[in-house]
C-alpha positions as CSV (number, residue, x, y, z in Angstrom):
1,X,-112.2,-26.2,-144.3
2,X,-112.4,-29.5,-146.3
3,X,-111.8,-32.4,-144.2
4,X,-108.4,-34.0,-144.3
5,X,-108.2,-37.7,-145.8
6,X,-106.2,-40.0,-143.8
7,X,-105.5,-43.6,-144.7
8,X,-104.0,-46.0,-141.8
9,X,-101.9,-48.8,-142.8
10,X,-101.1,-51.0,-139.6
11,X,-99.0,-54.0,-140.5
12,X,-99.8,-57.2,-138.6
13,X,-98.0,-60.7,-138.1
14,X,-100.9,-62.1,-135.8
15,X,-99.1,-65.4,-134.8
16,X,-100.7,-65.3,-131.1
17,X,-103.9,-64.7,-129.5
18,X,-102.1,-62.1,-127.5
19,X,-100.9,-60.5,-130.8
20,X,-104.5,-60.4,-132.4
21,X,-105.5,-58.2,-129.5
22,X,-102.7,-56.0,-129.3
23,X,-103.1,-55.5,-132.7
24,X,-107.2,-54.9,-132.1
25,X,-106.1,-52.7,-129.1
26,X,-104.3,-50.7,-131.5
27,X,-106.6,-50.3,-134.3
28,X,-109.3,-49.0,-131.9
29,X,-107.4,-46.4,-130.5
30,X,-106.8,-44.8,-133.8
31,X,-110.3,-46.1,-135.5
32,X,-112.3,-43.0,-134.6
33,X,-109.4,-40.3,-136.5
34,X,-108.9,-41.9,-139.8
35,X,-111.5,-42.2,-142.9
36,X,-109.3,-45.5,-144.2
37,X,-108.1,-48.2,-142.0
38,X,-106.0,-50.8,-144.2
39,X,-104.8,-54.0,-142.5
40,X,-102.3,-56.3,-143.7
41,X,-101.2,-59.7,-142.3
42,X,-98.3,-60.9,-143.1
43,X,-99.0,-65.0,-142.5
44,X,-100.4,-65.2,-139.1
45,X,-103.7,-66.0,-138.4
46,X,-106.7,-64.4,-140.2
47,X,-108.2,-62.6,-138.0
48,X,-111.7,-61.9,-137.8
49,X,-111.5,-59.0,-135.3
50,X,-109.2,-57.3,-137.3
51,X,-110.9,-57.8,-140.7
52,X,-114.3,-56.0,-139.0
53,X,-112.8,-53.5,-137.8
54,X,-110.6,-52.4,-141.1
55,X,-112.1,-51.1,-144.1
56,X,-109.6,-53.0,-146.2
57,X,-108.4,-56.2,-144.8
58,X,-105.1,-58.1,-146.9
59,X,-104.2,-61.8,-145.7
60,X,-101.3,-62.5,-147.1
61,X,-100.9,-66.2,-146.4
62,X,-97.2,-66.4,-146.9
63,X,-94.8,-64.3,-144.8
64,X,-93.1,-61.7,-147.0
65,X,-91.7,-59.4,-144.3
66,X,-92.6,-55.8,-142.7
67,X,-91.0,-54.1,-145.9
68,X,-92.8,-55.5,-148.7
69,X,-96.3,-55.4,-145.8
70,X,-96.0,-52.1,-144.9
71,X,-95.6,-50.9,-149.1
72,X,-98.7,-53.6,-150.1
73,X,-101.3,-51.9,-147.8
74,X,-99.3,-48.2,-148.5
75,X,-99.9,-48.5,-152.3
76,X,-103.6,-48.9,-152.0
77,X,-103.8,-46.3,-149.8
78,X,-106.4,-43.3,-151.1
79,X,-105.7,-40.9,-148.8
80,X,-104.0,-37.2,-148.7
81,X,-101.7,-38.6,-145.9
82,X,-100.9,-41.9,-145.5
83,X,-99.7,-43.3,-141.6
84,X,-97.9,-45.9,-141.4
85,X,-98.1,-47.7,-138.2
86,X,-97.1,-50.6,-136.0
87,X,-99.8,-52.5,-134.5
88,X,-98.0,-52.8,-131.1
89,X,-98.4,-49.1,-130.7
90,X,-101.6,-47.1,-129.4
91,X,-102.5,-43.0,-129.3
92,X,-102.1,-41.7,-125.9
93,X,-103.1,-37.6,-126.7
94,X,-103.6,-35.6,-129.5
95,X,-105.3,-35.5,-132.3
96,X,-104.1,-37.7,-135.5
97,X,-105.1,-34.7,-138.1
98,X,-101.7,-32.5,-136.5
99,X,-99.6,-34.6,-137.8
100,X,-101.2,-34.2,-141.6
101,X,-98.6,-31.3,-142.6
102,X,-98.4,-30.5,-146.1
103,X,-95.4,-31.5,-148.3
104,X,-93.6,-32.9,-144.7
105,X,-93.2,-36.2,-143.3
106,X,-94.0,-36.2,-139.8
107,X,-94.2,-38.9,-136.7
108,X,-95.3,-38.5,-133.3
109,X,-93.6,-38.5,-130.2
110,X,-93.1,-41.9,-128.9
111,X,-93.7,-41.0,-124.6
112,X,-91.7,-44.5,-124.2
113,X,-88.9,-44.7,-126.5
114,X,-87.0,-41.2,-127.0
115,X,-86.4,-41.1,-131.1
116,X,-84.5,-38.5,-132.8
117,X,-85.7,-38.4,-136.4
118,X,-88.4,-40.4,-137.8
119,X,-90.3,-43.2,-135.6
120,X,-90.6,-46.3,-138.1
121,X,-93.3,-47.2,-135.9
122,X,-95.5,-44.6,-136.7
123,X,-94.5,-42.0,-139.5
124,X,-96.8,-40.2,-142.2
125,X,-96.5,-39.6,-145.5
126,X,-98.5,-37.0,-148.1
127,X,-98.9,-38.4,-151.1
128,X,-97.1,-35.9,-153.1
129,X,-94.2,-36.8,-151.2
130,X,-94.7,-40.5,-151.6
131,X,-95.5,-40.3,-155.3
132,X,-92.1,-37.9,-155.4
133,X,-89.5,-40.6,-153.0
134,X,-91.4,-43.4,-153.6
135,X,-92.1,-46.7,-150.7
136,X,-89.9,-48.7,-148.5
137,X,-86.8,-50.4,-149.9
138,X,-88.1,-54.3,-150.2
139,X,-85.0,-56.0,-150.1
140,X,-84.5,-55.0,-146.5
141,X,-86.8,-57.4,-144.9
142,X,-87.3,-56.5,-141.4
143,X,-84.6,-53.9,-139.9
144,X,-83.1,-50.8,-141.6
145,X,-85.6,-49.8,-144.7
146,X,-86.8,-47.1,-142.1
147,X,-84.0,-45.9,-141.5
148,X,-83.0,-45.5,-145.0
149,X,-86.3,-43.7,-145.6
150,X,-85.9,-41.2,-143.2
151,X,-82.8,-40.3,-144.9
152,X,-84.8,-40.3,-147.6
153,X,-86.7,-37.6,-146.6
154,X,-84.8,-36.1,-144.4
155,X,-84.7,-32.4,-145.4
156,X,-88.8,-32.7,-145.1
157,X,-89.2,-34.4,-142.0
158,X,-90.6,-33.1,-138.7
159,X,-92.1,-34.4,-135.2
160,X,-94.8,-33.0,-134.1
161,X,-94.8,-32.6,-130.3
162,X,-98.8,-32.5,-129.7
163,X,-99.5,-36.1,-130.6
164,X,-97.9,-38.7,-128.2
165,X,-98.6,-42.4,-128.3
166,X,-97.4,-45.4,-126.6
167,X,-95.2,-48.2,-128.2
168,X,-95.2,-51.6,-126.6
169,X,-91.5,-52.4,-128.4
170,X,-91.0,-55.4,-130.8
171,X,-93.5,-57.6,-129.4
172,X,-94.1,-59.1,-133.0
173,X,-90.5,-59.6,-133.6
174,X,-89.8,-61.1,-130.2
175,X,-92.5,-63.3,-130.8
176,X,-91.7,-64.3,-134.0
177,X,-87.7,-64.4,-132.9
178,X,-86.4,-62.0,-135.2
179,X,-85.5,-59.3,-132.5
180,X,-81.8,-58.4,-133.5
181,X,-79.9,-61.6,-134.3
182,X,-79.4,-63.0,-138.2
183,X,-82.2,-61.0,-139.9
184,X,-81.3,-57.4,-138.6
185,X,-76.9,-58.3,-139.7
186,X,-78.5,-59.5,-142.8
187,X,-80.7,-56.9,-143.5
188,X,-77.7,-54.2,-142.1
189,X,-75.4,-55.9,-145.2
190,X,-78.2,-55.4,-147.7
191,X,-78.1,-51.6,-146.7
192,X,-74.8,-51.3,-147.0
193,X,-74.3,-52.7,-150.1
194,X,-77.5,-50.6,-151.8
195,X,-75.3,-47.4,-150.3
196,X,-71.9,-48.6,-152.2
197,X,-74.2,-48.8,-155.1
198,X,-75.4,-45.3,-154.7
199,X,-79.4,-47.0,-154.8
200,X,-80.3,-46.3,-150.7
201,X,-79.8,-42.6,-149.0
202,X,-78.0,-42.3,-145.7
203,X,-76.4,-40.7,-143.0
204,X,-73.5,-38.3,-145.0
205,X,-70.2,-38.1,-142.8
């Protein structure tokens, strides 16, 4: 059997020491399961560490968001399956290639956090289905363009039970003091509005 191609993007804001190695923590516990490991920082710190253990390494000097970070190191993914990961998460069992389903977008289970539905902080995409539904929504900074993807894909989305990992929550948005608050209301208007103008999928009542 030919050998699955799987890209990594992890999205990084490394504004701490302490975030630098969460983020390193992460990318080593994942490194030995995937042929492409993209990192992209979003105007923190370059980093070093993280550029030597990447195969691709983005600074982006000014802060553009998550969105728009997560779909910069997506769209030069080369991969069959492209995961899209936070960097304050970490594989606790499995094996990455399970979740590498064909025509389906899959996450984990988080063994922390119980999520029904797709886990924005870790969910893979083939690229059929990406080049079919396109990226995240850019004009939803920080919260809600996950959310709007799942419903997206909704109809092809599964979790697959065998791969677990660990998700240290929002450490990058604590630190950077955009847990909740005035980005997330913002970024819940921008969704709603997208959704009156029939431009962003979503929950049907």
């Amino acid at each position: 059997m030919a050998k699955v191609s799987i890209s990594m993007v992890i999205m990084t804001y490394t504004l701490t020491n302490e975030l630098e190695e969460i983020a390193y923590n992460s990318a080593l516990s994942y490194r030995d399961q995937v042929d492409e490991l993209i990192i992209t920082e979003d105007g923190g710190k370059f980093s070093n560490k993280l550029r030597d253990i990447s195969d691709i390494y983005i600074y982006g000097k000014n802060n553009v968001g998550f969105t728009a970070n997560v779909n910069r190191g997506w769209r030069i993914s080369s991969g069959e399956y492209t995961m899209i990961v936070n960097s304050d998460t970490y594989l606790s069992e499995g094996k990455l290639k399970d979740l590498c389903v064909s025509g389906f977008v899959t996450s984990p289970v988080i063994e922390n956090q119980y999520t029904e539905g797709l886990a924005g902080s870790f969910f893979v995409v083939p690229k059929e289905v990406r080049d079919e539904r396109d990226y995240l929504i850019e004009q939803m900074k920080t919260y809600s363009s996950d959310i709007e993807y799942y419903y997206r894909v909704k109809d092809i989305f599964k979790t697959i039970e065998s791969v677990k990992i660990y998700h240290e929550m929002a450490r990058t948005v604590s630190e950077a003091g955009l847990e909740g608050g005035a980005e997330q209301e913002k970024d819940k208007k921008i969704y709603q509005k997208l959704i009156e103008k029939g431009k962003a999928a979503h929950e049907k009542a």
